[in-house]
Each structure stands twice: as C-alpha cells, then as structure tokens.
Backbone as numpy.savetxt, mean C-alpha at the origin, in Angstrom:
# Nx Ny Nz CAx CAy CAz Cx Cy Cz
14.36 -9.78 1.66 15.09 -8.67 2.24 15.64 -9.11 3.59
16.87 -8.59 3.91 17.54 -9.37 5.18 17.25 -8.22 5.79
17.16 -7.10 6.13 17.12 -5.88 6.87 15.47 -6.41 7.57
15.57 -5.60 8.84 14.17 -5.13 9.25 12.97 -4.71 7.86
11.80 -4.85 8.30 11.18 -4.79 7.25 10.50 -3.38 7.51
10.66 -2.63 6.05 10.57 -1.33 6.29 9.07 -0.69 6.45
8.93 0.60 6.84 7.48 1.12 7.16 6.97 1.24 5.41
5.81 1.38 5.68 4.97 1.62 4.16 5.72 3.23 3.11
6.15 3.57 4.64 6.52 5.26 3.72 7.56 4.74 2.81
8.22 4.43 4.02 9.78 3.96 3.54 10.11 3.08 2.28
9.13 2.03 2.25 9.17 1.42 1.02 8.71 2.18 -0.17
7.47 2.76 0.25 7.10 3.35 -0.87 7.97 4.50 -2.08
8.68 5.35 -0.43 9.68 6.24 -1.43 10.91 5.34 -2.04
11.44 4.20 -1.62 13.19 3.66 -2.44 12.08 3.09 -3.25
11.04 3.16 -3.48 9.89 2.53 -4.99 10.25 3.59 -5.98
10.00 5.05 -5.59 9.76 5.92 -5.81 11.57 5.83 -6.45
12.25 6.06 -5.52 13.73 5.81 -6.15 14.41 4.83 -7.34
14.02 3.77 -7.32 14.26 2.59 -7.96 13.77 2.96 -9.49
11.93 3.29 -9.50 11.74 3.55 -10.88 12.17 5.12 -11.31
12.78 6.12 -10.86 13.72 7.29 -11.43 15.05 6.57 -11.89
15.36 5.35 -11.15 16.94 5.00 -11.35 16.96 4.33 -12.95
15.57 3.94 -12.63 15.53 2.69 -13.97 14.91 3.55 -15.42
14.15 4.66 -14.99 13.80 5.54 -16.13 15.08 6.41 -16.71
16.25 6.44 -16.10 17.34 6.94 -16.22 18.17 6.10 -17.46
18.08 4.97 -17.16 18.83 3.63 -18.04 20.16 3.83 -18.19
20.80 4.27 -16.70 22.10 4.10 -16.44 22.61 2.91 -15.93
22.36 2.12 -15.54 22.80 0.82 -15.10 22.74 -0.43 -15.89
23.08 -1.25 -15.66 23.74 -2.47 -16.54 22.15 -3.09 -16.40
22.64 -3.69 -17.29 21.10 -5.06 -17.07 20.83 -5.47 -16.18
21.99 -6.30 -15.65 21.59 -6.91 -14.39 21.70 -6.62 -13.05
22.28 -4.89 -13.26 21.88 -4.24 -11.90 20.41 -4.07 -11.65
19.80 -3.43 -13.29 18.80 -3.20 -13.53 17.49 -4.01 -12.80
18.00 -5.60 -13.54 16.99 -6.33 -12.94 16.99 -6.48 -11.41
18.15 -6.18 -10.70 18.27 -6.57 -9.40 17.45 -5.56 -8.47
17.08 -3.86 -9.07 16.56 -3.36 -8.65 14.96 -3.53 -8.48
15.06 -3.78 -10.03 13.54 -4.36 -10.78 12.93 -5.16 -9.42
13.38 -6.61 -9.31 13.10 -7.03 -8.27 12.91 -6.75 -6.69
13.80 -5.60 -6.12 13.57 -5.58 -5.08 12.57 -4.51 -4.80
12.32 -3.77 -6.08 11.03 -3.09 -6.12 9.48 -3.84 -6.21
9.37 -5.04 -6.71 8.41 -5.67 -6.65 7.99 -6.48 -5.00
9.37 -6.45 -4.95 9.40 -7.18 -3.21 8.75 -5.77 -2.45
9.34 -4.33 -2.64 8.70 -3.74 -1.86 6.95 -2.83 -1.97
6.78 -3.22 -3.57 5.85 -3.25 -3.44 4.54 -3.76 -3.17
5.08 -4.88 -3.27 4.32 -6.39 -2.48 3.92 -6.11 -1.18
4.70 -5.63 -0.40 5.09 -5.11 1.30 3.63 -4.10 1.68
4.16 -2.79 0.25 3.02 -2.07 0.06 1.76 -2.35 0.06
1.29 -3.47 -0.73 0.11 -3.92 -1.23 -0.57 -4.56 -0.27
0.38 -5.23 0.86 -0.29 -6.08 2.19 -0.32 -4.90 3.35
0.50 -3.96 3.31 -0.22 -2.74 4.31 -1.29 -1.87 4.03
-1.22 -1.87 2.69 -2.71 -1.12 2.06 -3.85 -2.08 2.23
-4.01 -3.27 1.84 -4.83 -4.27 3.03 -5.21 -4.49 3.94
-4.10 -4.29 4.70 -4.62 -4.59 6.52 -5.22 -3.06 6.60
-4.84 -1.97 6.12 -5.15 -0.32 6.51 -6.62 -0.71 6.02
-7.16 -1.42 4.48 -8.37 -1.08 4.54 -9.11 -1.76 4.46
-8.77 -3.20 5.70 -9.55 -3.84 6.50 -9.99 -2.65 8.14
-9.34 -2.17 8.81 -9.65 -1.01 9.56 -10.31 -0.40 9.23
-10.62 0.32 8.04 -11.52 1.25 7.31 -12.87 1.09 8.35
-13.62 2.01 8.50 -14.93 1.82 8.96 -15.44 2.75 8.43
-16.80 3.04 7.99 -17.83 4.03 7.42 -18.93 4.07 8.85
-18.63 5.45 8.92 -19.56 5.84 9.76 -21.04 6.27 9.52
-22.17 5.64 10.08 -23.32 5.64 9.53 -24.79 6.41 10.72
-25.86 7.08 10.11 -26.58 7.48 11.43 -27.71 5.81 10.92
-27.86 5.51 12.44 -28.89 4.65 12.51 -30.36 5.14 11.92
-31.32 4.59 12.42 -32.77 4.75 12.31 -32.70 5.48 13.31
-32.18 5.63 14.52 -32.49 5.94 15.83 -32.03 7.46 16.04
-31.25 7.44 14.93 -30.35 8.96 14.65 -28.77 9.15 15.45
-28.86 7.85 16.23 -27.13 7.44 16.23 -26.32 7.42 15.17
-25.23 7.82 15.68 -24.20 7.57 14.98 -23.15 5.74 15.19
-23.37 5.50 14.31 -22.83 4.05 14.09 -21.37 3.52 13.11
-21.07 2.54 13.47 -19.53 2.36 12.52 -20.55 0.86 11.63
-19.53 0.99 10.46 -19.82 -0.55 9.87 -18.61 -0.78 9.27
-18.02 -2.21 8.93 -17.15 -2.16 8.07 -17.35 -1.30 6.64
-16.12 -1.08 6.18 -16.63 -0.59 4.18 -17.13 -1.56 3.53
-17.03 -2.65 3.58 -17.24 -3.97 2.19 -18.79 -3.76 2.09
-19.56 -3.40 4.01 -20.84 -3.67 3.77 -21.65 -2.43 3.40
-22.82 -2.81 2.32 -23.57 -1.28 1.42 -24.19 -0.91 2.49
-24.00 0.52 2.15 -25.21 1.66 3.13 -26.46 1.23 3.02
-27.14 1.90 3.53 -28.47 2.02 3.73 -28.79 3.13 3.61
-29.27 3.17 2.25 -29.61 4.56 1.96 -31.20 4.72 2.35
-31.92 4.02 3.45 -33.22 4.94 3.66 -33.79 6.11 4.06
C-alpha cells in the first residue's frame, strides 16, 4: 500500500467493504482479484494490531496479601 498506513478501524471497515463488493460479483475477475488482495494486505495489518493490543492485555489479579496486582494474560492464574 503506498498511502499512510491505515488505523485498525479503518482497515477493518474497506475489509468490511471489499467482501460486500465481492459477494455482489459485479466486477471483472481481475478487478476482483485486485480487491481480493488488498483485502488480505489489510487484513494482515489487522492481525499485527490485534497482536501488539493483546500483548498489552494484562489480567488483574488479588495477591495473597489481598493486593491488587497486574500479570501478563499468557501467564495462568492462581486459583488458590
């Protein structure tokens, strides 16, 4: 994509556009595919901001101590 690279919304809705255009099956083949593709490009985009968002993720946990604590998500509770 030569443009600025768009926010997650933004991609997500011309996603949202692209497969109505293509469930339509008004366009030629190889417009078709040209969309095809730049929908995979922006969902690709998607898939690495949904990543970094749920690397941030934190689960908030009470200690032993009866604090309240953060942990990443990947790591299991402690259910004692």
């Amino acid at each position: 994509m030569t443009e600025d690279k768009p926010t997650f919304e933004s991609a997500l809705q011309r996603v949202e556009e692209i497969v109505a255009r293509l469930e339509r099956g008004d366009d030629t083949l190889d417009d078709s595919l040209r969309m095809f593709e730049q929908a995979a490009e922006l969902i690709a985009l998607c898939r690495t901001e949904l990543d970094r968002a749920e690397g941030r993720l934190e689960r908030l946990v009470k200690s032993q101590a009866g604090d309240l604590e953060t942990e990443p998500m990947d790591e299991p509770a402690d259910d004692d």
